[in-house]
N, C-alpha and C positions, 0 to 999 in steps of 0.2 A: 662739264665733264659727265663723263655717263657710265653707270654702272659697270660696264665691261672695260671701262679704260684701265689700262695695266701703268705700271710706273717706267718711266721713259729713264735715259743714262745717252750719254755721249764717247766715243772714242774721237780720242787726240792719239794720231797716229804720228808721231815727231819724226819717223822716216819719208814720209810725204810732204813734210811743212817746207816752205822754200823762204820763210821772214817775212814774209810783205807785209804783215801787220793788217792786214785786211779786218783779222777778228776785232780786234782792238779798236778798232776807227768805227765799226760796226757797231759794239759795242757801247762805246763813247756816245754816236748820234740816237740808238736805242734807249738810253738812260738819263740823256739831257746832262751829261757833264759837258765844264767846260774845258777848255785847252788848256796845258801846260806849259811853261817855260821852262826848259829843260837846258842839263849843260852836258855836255859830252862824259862821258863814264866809262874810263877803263881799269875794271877791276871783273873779277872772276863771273863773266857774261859782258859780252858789250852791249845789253841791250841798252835803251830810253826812252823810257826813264830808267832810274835805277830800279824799281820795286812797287807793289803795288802801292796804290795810295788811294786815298777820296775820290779822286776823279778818275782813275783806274783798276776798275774790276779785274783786267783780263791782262795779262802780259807776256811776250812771245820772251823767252831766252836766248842770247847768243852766247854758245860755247864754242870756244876752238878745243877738240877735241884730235890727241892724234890716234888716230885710226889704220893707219899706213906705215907709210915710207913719209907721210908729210900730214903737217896740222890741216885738220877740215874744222868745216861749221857743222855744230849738230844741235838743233832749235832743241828747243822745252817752251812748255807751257804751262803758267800760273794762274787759277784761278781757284774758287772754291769749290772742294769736289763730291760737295752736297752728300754729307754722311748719313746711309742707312739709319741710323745712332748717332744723330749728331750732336757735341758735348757740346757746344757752342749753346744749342737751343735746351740743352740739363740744366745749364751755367745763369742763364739770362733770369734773374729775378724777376720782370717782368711782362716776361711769354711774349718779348717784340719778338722772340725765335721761334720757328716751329718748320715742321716737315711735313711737307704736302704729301696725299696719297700721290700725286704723278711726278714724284721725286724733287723739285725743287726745298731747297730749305728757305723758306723764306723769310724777310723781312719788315717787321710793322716800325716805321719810325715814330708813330705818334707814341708809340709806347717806351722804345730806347728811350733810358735817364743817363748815357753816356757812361754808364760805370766801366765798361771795359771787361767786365768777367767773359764774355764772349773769345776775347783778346786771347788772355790768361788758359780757356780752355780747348779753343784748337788746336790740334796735331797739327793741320797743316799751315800755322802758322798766316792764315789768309784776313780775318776782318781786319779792315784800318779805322785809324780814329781822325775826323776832319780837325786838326788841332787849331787849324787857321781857322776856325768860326767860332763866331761868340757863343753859338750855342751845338758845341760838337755833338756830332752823332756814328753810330758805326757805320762803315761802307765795306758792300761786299758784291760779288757775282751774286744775281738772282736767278742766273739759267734765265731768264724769261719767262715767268713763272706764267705771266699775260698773256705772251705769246703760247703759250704750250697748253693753257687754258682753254684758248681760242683754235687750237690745231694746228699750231704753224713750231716750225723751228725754232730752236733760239736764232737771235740776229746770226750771231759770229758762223753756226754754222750754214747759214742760207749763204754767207759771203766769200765762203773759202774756196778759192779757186783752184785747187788742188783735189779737192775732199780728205783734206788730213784731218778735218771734225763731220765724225759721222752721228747723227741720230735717229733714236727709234725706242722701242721696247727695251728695257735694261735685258730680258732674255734672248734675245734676238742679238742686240749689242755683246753679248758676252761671248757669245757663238760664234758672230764676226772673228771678234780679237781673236778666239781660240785657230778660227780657222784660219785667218794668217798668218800666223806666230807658224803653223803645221804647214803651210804652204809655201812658205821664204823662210826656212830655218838659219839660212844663210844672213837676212835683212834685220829678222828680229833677233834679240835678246829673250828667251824663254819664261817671257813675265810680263803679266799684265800687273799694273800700278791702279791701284784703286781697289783692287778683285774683294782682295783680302781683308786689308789694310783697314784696322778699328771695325770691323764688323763688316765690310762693305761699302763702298760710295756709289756715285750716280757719275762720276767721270772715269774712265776707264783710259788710261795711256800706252802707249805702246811706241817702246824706243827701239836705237840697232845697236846703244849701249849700254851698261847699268845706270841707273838713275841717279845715283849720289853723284857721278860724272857731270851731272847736268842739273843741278842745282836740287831735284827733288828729296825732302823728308824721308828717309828711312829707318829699318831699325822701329819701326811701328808696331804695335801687338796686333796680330793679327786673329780671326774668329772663325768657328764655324760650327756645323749644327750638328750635335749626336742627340738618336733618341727626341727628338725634337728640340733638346734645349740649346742656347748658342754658350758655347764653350770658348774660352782663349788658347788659340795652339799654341803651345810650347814646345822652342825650340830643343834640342840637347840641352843637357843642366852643365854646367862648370864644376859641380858639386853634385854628386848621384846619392840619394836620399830615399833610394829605394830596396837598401836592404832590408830583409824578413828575418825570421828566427832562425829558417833554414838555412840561410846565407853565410858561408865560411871566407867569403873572399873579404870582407869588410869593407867600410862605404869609400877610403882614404885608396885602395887600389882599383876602387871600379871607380873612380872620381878623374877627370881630368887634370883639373885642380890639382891632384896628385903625383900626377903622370907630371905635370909640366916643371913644380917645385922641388921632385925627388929623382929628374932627369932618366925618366926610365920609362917605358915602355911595359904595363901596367895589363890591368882589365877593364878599360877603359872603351866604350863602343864607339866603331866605326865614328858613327854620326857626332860624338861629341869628337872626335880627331878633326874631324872636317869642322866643325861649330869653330871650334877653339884649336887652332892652328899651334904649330911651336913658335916659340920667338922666334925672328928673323933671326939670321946669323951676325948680324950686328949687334945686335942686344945681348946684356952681358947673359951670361952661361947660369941660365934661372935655376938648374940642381947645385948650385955650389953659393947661390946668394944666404941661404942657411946655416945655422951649426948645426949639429943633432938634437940638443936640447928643443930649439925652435921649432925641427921639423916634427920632433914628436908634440910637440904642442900642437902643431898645426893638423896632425893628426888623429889628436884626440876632439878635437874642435869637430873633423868632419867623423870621427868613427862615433863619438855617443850616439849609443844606442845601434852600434853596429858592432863586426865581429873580430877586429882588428887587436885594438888595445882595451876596447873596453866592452864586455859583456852584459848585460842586463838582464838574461836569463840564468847569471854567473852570479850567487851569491857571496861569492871569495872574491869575485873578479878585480874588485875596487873599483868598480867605477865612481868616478869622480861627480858628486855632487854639488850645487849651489843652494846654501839654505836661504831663504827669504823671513825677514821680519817680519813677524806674527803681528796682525792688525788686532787679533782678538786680546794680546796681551797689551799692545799699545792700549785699547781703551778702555782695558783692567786696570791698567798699574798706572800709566805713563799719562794718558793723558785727563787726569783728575786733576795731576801736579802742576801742566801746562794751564788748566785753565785756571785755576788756582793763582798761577803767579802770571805768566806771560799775559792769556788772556785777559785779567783784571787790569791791568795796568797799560801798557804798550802795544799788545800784539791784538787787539782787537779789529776786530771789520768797521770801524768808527771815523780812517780817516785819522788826521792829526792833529784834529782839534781840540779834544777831550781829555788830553795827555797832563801830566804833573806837572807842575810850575817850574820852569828852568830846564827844560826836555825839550827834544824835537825830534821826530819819528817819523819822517818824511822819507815816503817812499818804503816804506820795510819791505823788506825780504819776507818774514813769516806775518802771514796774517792768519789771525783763525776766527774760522766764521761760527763757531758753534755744532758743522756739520761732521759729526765721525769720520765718514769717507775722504771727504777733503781735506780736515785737517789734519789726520794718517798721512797721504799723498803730499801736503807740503811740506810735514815734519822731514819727510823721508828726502827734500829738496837739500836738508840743513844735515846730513848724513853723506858723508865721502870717504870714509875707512870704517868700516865696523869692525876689524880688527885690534883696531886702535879708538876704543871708546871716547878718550878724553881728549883727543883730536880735534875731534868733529866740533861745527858750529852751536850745535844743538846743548853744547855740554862748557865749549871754551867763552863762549859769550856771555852768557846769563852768572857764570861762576868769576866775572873781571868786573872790578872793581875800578874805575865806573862801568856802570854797563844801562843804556847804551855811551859811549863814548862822550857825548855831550851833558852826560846828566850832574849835576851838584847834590850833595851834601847828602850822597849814598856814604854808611857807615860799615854795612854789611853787603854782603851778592845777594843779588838777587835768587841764585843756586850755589851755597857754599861748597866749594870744593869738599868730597868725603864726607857730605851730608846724605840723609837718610834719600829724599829725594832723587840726590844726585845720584849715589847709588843705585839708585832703580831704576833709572836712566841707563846709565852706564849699563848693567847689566843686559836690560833688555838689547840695546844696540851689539854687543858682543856675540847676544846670540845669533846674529847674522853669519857671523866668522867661524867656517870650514879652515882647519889647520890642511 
């Protein structure tokens, strides 16, 4: 490769594909896989095999699509679509993943340990796992990393008899797509498949329908570049979160969300109308699934901090706050008592070995390791009403006699109910509780 080589991408143009599976066979003899034994497969695509696998990088789609007055064929194409950013090669603990400067992602097998996180972080749902080998490894499209190294094509597209896979320069390829998409607006669908999609790929597709039609991943974040940095586009909110101090309309009527629950027609833009559509007319009648009570809940859910029901510039307003449990009173008061009784005895990081004679503490719930923060964060595990102190686990277990459940020849709790302790427990937990 030479200093001036630019990163190469391919279009899969699915309006030119006529099935023959050319790529695929191509594919196959370029990789040294072997043959499959396959059974016929009628479920949504007739292609076969069913789906990628170990011995199949590449695979053509068959959709019956109706298009007309009558069901037609409208091919797709699965392979890997070699991510600008690809999560696949984040994922891989052991860097068998990586991204060539002339676009292929490639694969070291000597390095795969078979874990699968590859699996787990594609979008496009592409590596396989050879389950059938005693020593399974990932399989995926390598583009021809060799070939392309050496100047040549990948196989599949040297073999297409159509030219519905074209390759070259990913700038040059992208210019193509654009230019036929403006040139047959009638053939294409106004979207290239890859463009965008997680940052960018290195396969670029182009249908004459929308692509969830035909099996493709949608619904993808897509990226792009302000000021230099790459940014995630976002689409309209469901929930508009972008009122100011100056803003009298409040977040609940500029919100869709709103518009669609309170059956009205709001201040809600354009673009979130179009994002988030109204229920079909079959679905029950979404302004009247509420009482009033709820809507105003639901209300105040999206107005905090807007100008609706509740004002934050308002110090009359009432708005509705959530207090949180003080950590600094926790490791004042609270927890000297915990390590004092819990920790000395049961609740220790020790395991169940070290326990009192005729106890068994397997598996606990609270363990505390000695560290402030953490054992703050589990206490808070053992806390589900702070309105109701003596409730909670933190307060009904150590104060029951036996406690734990299996223990002998307890005479007193371990936290007497309406002890000093307990008290100061309680309390603290109450302070959590907004009337």
């Amino acid at each position: 490769m030479t200093a001036a080589a630019k990163p190469k991408a391919m279009i899969q143009d699915n309006t030119r594909c006529i099935g023959c599976r050319a790529c695929m066979v191509a594919c196959k003899s370029w990789n040294n896989r072997p043959a499959d034994h396959t059974d016929f497969f009628a479920g949504p695509g007739y292609q076969n095999p069913k789906d990628l696998d170990a011995n199949n990088y590449t695979l053509i789609t068959f959709n019956e699509i109706v298009t007309g007055a009558r069901p037609d064929w409208v091919f797709g194409r699965q392979l890997c679509m070699h991510c600008e950013h690809p999560a696949c090669a984040s994922a891989c603990p052991t860097t068998a993943l990586s991204k060539s400067a002339l676009g292929p992602v490639v694969f070291n097998q000597n390095r795969c340990i078979g874990c699968r996180a590859c699996m787990q972080a594609c979008p496009f749902l592409i590596p396989k796992y050879d389950y059938n080998n005693r020593a399974p490894l990932i399989h995926k499209c390598t583009f021809c990393a060799d070939r392309i190294e050496a100047g040549l094509k990948p196989a599949c597209a040297t073999v297409c008899p159509t030219s519905a896979i074209s390759f070259g320069d990913r700038d040059d390829m992208v210019a193509e797509a654009k230019r036929r998409i403006a040139a047959a607006p009638g053939t294409y669908i106004p979207y290239i498949y890859g463009l965008d999609e997680v940052g960018g790929t290195s396969v670029l597709h182009l249908s004459s329908v929308p692509f969830e039609q035909i099996g493709y991943v949608t619904g993808l974040p897509k990226t792009t570049i302000e000021e230099g940095v790459t940014v995630i586009v976002r689409g309209a909110a469901l929930v508009d979160t972008g009122a100011s101090e100056g803003e009298a309309t409040g977040l609940t009527r500029k919100s869709r969300l709103g518009e669609i629950m309170f059956g009205e027609d709001l201040m809600s833009s354009a673009d979130a109308r179009t994002a988030h559509p109204n229920p079909p007319a079959t679905a029950p009648n979404h302004g009247t699934l509420l009482n009033a009570a709820e809507k105003r809940l639901l209300a105040e859910w999206m107005d905090l901090g807007g100008k609706y029901y509740n004002d934050p510039f308002n110090g009359s307003a009432g708005v509705r706050t959530v207090a949180t449990l003080s950590q600094a009173t926790f490791e004042a008061q609270v927890y000297p008592i915990m390590l004092s009784t819990c920790a000395a005895n049961c609740h220790q990081a020790i395991g169940s070995t070290n326990t009192p004679a005729g106890t068994s503490f397997f598996q606990n719930r609270l363990v505390l390791t000695g560290d402030p923060d953490g054992d703050f964060n589990v206490t808070l595990t053992m806390i589900s009403d702070v309105c109701q102190p003596t409730s909670n686990y933190l307060l009904t277990r150590p104060s029951t006699i036996p406690h734990p459940a299996g223990a002998v020849g307890q005479a007193t709790a371990v936290l007497p109910a309406g002890g000093a302790n307990y008290n100061t427990i309680a309390t603290w937990i109450a302070s959590g509780c907004t009337p």
